[in-house]
N, C-alpha and C positions, 0 to 999 in steps of 0.2 A: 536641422543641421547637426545630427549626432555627433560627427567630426570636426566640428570645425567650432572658432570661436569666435562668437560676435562680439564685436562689440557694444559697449553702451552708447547706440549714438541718439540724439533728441530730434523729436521732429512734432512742429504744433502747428495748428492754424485754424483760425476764426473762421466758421461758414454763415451764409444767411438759410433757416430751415425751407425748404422747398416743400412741393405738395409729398403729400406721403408715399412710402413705397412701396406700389403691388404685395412683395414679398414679406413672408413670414418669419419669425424668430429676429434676430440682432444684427442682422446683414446688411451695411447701408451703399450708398452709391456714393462715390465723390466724384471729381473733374480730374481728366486725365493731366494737369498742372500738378496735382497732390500727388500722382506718382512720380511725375519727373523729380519732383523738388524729393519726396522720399528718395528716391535712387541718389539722388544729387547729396542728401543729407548720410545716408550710409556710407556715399564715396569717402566721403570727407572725412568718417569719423576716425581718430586717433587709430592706430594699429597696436594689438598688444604686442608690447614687449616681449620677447624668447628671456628663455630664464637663461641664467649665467650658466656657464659649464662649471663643473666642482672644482677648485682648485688644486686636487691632487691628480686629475686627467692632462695625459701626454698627448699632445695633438701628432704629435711623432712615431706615436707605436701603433701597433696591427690592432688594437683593442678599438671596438666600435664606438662613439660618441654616447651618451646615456640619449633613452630618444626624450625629443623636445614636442613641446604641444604644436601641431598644425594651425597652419596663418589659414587668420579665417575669412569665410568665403566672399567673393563677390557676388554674392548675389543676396536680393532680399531675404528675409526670412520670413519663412510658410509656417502657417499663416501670419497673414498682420495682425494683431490684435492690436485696440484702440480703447484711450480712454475718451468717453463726452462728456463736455459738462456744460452744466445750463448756468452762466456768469450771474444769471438775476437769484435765482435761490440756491446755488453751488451743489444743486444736487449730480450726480456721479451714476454711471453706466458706462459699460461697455460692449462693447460688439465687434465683429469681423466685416471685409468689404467684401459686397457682392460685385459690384462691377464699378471702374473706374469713367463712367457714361455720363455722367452730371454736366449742368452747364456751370461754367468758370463760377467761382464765388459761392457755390450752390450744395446742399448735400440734400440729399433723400434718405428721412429716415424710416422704420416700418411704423406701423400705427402703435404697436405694444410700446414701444421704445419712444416715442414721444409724448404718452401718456406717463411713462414711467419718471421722465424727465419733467414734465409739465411743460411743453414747449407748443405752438404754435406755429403753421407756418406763417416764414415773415419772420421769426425769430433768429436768435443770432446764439449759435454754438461752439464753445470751443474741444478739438478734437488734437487728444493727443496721442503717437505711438506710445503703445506699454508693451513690451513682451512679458505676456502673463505666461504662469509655468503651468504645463502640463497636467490636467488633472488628476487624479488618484478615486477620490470617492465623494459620493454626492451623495446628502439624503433628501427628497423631497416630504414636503408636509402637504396630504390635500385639502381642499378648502369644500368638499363636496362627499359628501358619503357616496355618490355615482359613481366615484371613482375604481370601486370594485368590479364596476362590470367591466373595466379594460382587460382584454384576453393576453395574456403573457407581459407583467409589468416591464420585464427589462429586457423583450425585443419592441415594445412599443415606445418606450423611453429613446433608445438607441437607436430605432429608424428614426424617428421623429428628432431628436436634436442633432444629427449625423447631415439632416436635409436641411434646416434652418438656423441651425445654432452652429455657433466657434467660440463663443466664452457662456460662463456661467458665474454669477454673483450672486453671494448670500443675499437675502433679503426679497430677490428678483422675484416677480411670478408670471409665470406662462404658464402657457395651455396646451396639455396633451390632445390633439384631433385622434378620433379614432371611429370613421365608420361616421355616422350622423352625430353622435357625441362630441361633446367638449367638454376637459377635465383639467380644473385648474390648481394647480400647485405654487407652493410658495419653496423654494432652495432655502432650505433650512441652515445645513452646512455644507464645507465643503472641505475636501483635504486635496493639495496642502496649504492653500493660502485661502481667502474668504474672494478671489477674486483669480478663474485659471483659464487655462485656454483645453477646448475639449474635441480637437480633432487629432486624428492620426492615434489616440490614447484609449485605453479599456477601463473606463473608468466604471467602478465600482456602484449598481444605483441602490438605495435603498428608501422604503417608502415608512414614514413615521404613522403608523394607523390611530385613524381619529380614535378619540376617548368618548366616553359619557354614552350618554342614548341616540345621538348620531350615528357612532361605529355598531350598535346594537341594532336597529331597526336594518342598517345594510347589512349587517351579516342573516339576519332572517328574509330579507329580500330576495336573497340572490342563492339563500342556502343549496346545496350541493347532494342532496340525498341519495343515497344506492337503493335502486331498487331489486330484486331477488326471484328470480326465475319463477315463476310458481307459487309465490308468496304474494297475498293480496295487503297494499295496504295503503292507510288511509290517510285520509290529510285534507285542508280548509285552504280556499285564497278568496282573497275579497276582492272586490272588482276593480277592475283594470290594473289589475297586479297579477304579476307572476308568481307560482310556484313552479323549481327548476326541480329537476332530477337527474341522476345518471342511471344508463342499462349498461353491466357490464357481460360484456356474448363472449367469454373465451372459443366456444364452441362454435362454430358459424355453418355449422351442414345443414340446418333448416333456417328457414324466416320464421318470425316472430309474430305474434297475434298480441295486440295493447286492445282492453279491456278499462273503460274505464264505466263505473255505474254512479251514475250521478243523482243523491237523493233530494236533494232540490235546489231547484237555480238554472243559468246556463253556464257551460264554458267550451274552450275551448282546447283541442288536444294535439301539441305541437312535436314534432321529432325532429332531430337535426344530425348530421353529422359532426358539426363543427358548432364550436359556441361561439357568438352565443346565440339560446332560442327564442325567439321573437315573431308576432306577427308578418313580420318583414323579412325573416330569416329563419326559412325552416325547409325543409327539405319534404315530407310528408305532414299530411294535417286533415284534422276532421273536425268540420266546421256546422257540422248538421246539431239539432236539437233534443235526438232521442234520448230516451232515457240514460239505455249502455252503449257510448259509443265503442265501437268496434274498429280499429285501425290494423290493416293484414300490410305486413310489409314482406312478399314473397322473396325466397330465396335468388331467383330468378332477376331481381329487380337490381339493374347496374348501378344505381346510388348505393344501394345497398353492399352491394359486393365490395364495390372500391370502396367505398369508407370505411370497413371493417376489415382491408389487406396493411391499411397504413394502423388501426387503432381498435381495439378491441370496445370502445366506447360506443354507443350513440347516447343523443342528447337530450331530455324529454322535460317538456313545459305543460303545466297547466294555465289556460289565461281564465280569469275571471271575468262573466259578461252580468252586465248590471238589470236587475232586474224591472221590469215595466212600471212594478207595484212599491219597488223599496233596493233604489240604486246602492245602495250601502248594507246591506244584506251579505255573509260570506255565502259559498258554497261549499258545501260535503261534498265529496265524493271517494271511490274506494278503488284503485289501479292495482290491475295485475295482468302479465307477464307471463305468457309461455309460448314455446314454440310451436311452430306450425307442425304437424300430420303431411303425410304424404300426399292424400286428399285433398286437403287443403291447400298443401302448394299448387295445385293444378286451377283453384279458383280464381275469380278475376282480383288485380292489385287493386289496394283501396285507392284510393283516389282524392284530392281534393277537392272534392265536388258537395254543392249543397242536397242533392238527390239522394235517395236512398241506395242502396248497394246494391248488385245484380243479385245477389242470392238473394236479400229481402224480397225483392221483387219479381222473381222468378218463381214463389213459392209453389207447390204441385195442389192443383185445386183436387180437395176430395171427392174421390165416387165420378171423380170423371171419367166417363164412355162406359161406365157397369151398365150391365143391363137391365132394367126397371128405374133407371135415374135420368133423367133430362136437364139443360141445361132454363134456369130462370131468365128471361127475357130481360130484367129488370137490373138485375141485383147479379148474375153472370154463375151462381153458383150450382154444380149440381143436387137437384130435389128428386126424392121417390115421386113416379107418377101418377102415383094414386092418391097424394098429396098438395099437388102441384097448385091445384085452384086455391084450396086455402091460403098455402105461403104464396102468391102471385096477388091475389086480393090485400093480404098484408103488406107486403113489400112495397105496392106500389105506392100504398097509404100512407108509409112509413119511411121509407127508404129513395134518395133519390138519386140517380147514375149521371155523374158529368161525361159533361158531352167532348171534352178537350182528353183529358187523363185517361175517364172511364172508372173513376175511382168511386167508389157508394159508399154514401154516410147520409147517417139520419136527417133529416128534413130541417131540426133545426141547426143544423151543422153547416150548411151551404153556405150561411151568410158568413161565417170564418173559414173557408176555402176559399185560397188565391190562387191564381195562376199567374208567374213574372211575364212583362210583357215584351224581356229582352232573351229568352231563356225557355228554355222545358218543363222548371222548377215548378212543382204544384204543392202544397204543404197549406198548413194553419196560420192562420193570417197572422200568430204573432210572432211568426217564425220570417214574418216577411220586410223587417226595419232590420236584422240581420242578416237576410241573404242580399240587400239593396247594398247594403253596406260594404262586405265582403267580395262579392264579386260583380258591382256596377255601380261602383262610388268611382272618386278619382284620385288615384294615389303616382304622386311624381319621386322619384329615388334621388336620393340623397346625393348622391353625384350628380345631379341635374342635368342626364341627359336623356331619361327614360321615363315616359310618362305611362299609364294604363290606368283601366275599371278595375283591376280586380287586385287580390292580397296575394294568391296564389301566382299568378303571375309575375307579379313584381317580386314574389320569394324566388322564385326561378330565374329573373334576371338577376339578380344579389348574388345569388350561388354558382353563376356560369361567366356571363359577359360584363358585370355592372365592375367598374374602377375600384370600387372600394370592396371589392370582394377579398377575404381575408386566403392569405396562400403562405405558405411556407416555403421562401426564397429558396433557390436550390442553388444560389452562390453564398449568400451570409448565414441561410438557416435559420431565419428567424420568421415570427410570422406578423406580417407585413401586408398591406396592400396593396393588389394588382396593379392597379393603375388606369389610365385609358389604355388602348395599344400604343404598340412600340412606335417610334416617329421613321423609323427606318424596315424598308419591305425584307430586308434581311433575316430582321428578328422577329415580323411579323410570323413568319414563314416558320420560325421556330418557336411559331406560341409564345412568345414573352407579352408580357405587360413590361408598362412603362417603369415597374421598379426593376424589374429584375432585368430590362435594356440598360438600365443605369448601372444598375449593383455590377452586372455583370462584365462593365468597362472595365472595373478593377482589373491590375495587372498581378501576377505573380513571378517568381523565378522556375524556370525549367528545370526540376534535380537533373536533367540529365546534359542540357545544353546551355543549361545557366541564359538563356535567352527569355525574356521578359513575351509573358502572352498573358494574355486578356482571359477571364474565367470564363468566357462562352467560349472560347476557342479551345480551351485546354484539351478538350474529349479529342478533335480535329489532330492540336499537335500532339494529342498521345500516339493518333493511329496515326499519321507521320511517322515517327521514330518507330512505331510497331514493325509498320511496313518497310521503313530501311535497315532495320534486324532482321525480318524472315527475309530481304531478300539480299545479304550480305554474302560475297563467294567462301566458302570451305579454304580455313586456312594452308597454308602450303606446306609441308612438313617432308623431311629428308626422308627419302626413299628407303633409306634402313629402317624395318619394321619393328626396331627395336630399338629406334633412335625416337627422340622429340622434340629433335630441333627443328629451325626453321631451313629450308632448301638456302644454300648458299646464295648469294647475292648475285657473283659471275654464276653463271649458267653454268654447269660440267654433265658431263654425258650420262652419269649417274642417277643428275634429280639429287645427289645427298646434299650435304651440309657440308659445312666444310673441315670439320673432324672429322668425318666418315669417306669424304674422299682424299685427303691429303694422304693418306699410304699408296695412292696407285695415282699420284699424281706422278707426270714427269716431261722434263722440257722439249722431248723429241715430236715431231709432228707426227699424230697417229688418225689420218684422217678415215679409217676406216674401222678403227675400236679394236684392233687385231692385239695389239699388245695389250689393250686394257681387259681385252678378253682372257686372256692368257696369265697377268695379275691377278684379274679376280678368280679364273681358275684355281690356280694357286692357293688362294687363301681359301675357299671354300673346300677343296682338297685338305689343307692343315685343319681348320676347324671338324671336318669330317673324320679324320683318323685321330688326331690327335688331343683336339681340344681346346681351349683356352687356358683351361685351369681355373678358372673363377669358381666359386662355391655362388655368387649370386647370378651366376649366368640363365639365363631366360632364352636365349636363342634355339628354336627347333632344330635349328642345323648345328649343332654345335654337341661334339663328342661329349662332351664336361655338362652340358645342359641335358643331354640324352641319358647318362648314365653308362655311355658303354661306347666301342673304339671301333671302327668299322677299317679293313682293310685294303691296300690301296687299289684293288680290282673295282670293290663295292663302292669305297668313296668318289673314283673315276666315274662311275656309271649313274649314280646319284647326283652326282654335280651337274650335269649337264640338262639334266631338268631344270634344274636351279639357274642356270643360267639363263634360260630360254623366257626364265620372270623377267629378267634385267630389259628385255627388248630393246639391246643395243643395234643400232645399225638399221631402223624403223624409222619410215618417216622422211625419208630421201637420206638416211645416214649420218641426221639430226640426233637421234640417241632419243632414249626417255620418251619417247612416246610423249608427249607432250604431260609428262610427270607421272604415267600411268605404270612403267617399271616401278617394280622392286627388289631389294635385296635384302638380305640377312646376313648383317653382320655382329659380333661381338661390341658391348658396349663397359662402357663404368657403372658400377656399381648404384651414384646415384640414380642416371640417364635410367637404367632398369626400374629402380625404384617408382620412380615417378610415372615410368609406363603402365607399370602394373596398378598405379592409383588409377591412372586413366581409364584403364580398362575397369579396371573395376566401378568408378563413376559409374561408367557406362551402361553397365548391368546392372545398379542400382537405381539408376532412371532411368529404366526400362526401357532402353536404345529410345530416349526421347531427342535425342540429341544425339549428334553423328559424335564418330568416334578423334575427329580431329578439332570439333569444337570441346570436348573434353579432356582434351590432350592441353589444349590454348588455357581451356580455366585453371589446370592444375599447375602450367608454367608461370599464369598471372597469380597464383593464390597460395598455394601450396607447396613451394618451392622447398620445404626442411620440413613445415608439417606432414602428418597422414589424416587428419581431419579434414573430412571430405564437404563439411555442411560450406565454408567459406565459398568452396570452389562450387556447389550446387548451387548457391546465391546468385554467384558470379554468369551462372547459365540461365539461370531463370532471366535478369536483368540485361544479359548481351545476347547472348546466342540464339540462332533460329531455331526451331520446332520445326523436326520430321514431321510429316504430314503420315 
């Protein structure tokens, strides 16, 4: 209520606490009795007093009154904010209502807020209206070094207290959600009271970072490093921790090839477009055991493309896997970073697959099909043939070929060869507690509605269809959670999630028609108003070519204005233009010989605009072309051609002025616009100025576009 002035009215009442309520943050339920009696209690309250008028003010003279404050409104005010307090230990909270739904006597409060209280249900509350003031700035303290991994502090603050919050109190603590995360804060301060109300407001966040070796271990957690085209370099994580990285790609005409050479240990090699990178959240990954792993992300590959049109970033994790012999062991290892060869773009995308890569496995066996070489029976390798019995007696001694893969390794090597018995996957048996894991364990998504075997999967529901997938709203701008889908097939239809079906309720003002539309509609009512500009008629303008007025209101045979015809007006009936022909004979005859005499005259027919006097043989003979523009007596005898006549006549001084702006617009915006829609901008804009930009403005924003 910007305008208006409430008053201080009171309004309390005792509840008994009911079961707790569904919802999150400070938002309680009461019984639709507590809003009658609130309406009933604001009716009632006193009215401010108008201040006195100054005593030197005549109520008797033309002078306006001084203005007085507006009586203020009937109607509640938004929000309610609410004090509670628990009568047994007098402690003190507040919050906003969610719905007025409760059974008579009864309030529901959330579960934060009755711990904060110490209250039980069955308990007995007293709740009273406060209009707490708008707030200003807030700073939270976290209680969690975790708290760093929240992506963009103060759009996740701002959705999150925007959905479940209307006050905020020093002391208070709640819980940022964000993604499978929970990060708890304590409202350290607040500006301007220690107790304000936080809707409709830009309030200010600011996060107080922990001290000591807390804040230290987090900032090495989660550290941020650039890594450098071409530059190899190295770095430790110990198990079940991440090491984070960024790649920054100004350049995007080829994909990239990640190298990482691991000297001892396992891990694992995560890329993301969006932070953060996680088992659970990665867009590309290589989850195999070799030595260097090899991650080829092709130019080609559409994660790739669009993630790098919005951000020149991607996002790159090392995890640490714990070792069989010594879980607490770190691992070495040394990344590097360069781009793909043309070649290479052409090879298969890497994959997240526990198998080895097409190229590994396609290798080109030596000496195959030469001639004097045969292939071993045993072991699949080309052998010289005059050799063959020796290496065929060894090999088979030595060497044995599975019968699944086809893969040959030494005799005592069998017994550490597995093959998955849900999968292709053939590898070293201790390669086999993480491929079970990764991709035929069971992992259910944090939103709880998605379950699967594998990591890779469930990273690609997180980044496409899963609710808590992170997105940058495209009505508030911040970045926020999807949501599930939208509850209505409208906005299913235009890809919304559930926040941005919400967000995007929001109303704005129309600059143009001051009418209130909803932010998913605005693109809709732009192309509205688009489409009633291109298809608006060419305004009407007096038929004098040298005029820029509008066509007279009465209809005249002319098509002029009514300056331009009142010299051959006259009260006798002329219904077939004979006389009006023979007036404007006339005048184009004196203009033709004689002139106006104007030094700013502009008229092609006009002696004084030509420079020179034409005699009355020649001016007779010329006129009557000129006449034959007018297309008087066309049209059953109607006149005007239905506005399509013209004439040329002498104008003032300004009237010229302004035409020659016109025209000149004109050819300055490259005939983008017809010449009567520039004629309209300079009458709206330009009227004394010759500054043309106002009146370009004025055609960008009204006028249609020649095609």
């Amino acid at each position: 209520m910007a305008n208006s002035i409430e008053p201080t009215f009171t309004w309390s009442s005792t509840f008994t606490v009911g079961s707790p309520s569904p919802h999150q943050g400070d938002k309680i339920l009461l019984p639709a009795k507590a809003l009658e009696s609130l309406i009933q209690a604001h009716a009632n309250a006193p009215r401010p007093s108008s201040p006195p008028m100054p005593a030197n003010y005549d109520p008797t003279s033309w002078d306006r009154p001084p203005p007085s404050e507006p009586l203020r409104s009937h109607e509640l005010p938004s929000p309610l904010t609410f004090e509670i307090k628990n009568p047994s230990n007098r402690i003190l909270a507040y919050g906003g209502v969610k719905e007025f739904s409760a059974d008579d006597g009864k309030t529901h409060l959330p579960n934060a807020l009755m711990d904060s209280l110490q209250v039980q249900e069955g308990d007995q509350v007293m709740i009273r209206f406060a209009g707490l003031p708008k707030g200003v700035a807030a700073k939270f303290r976290p209680l969690s070094a975790e708290y760093l991994q929240i992506v963009d502090f103060r759009s996740a603050f701002e959705a999150y207290l925007r959905s479940h919050y209307t006050t905020l109190s020093t002391g208070m603590l709640l819980t940022i959600r964000q993604g499978a995360g929970e990060y708890p804060f304590v409202v350290e301060e607040l500006k301007p009271t220690d107790a304000v109300c936080i809707t409709d407001t830009d309030l200010e966040v600011d996060i107080e970072p922990l001290e000591g070796s807390a804040g230290k271990t987090a900032q090495q957690h989660i550290k941020d490093e650039a890594l450098r085209i071409g530059q190899p370099t190295k770095g430790t994580v110990n198990p079940h921790e991440y090491q984070r990285y960024k790649i920054d790609l100004p350049v995007r005409t080829n994909g990239i090839l990640v190298e990482v050479d691991v000297e001892e240990g396992d891990l694992d090699v995560l890329i993301s477009a969006k932070m953060p990178v996680t088992l659970t959240d990665h867009t590309w990954a290589d989850f195999s055991s070799s030595d260097v792993r090899k991650l080829k992300i092709a130019k080609a590959d559409q994660d790739y493309t669009t993630s790098l049109e919005a951000s020149s970033l991607l996002h790159f994790a090392i995890y640490g896997r714990p070792s069989a012999i010594d879980d607490k062991h770190p691992v070495n290892y040394t990344i590097q970073v360069r781009f793909l060869n043309n070649d290479e773009e052409t090879s298969t995308l890497a994959s997240a697959s526990d198998s080895a890569s097409a190229t590994d496995m396609e290798v080109d066996i030596p000496n195959k099909g030469v001639e004097g070489y045969a292939p071993c029976q045993n072991c699949g390798a080309w052998i010289p043939e005059r050799t063959m019995m020796l290496h065929s007696n060894f090999c088979e001694r030595n060497n044995t070929r599975c019968d699944k893969c086809g893969k040959v390794m030494k005799n005592d090597e069998v017994a550490e060869h597995f093959h998955c018995d849900h999968c292709s996957m053939a590898g070293h048996v201790r390669e086999k507690h993480k491929h079970m894991e990764i991709f035929h364990g069971w992992y259910q998504c944090a939103c709880g509605s998605y379950e699967t075997a594998s990591l890779p999967e469930l990273a690609h529901h997180r980044r496409t269809t899963c609710s808590e997938r992170y997105i940058t709203c495209r009505y508030c701008h911040t970045i926020v959670q999807q949501g599930p889908p939208a509850s209505n097939t409208r906005d299913r239809i235009r890809g919304l999630g559930a926040h941005e079906s919400y967000c995007g309720d929001r109303t704005i003002e129309c600059a143009r028609c001051k009418a209130k539309v909803s932010l998913k509609d605005v693109q809709v009512h732009a192309q509205h108003h688009e489409y009633q500009r291109q298809n608006q008629a060419l305004p009407q303008f007096c038929a004098n070519q040298n005029c820029v007025r509008s066509k007279a209101t009465a209809s005249n045979a002319l098509g002029a204005c009514q300056i331009c015809f009142g010299p051959f007006w006259i009260p006798t009936d002329d219904p077939k233009h004979q006389k009006l022909i023979q007036r404007l004979a006339r005048k184009y005859h004196a203009q033709l010989m004689s002139g106006c005499g104007n030094a700013w005259c502009k008229n092609q027919y006009c002696a004084t605009a030509r420079g020179k006097t034409l005699d009355a043989t020649s001016a007779a003979t010329e006129l009557m072309g000129i006449i034959q523009e007018t297309k008087l007596g066309q049209n059953g005898g109607s006149g005007g051609s239905n506005g399509t006549g013209k004439i040329w006549l002498c104008v003032d001084e300004g009237t010229t002025r302004r035409r020659m702006l016109a025209e000149l617009l004109y050819e300055d915006l490259r005939k983008k616009y017809a010449l009567e829609w520039c004629i309209k901008a300079i009458m709206e804009t330009n009227r004394t100025s010759e500054d043309l930009s106002a009146a370009a403005k004025w055609l960008q924003q009204q006028a249609p576009r020649q095609s």
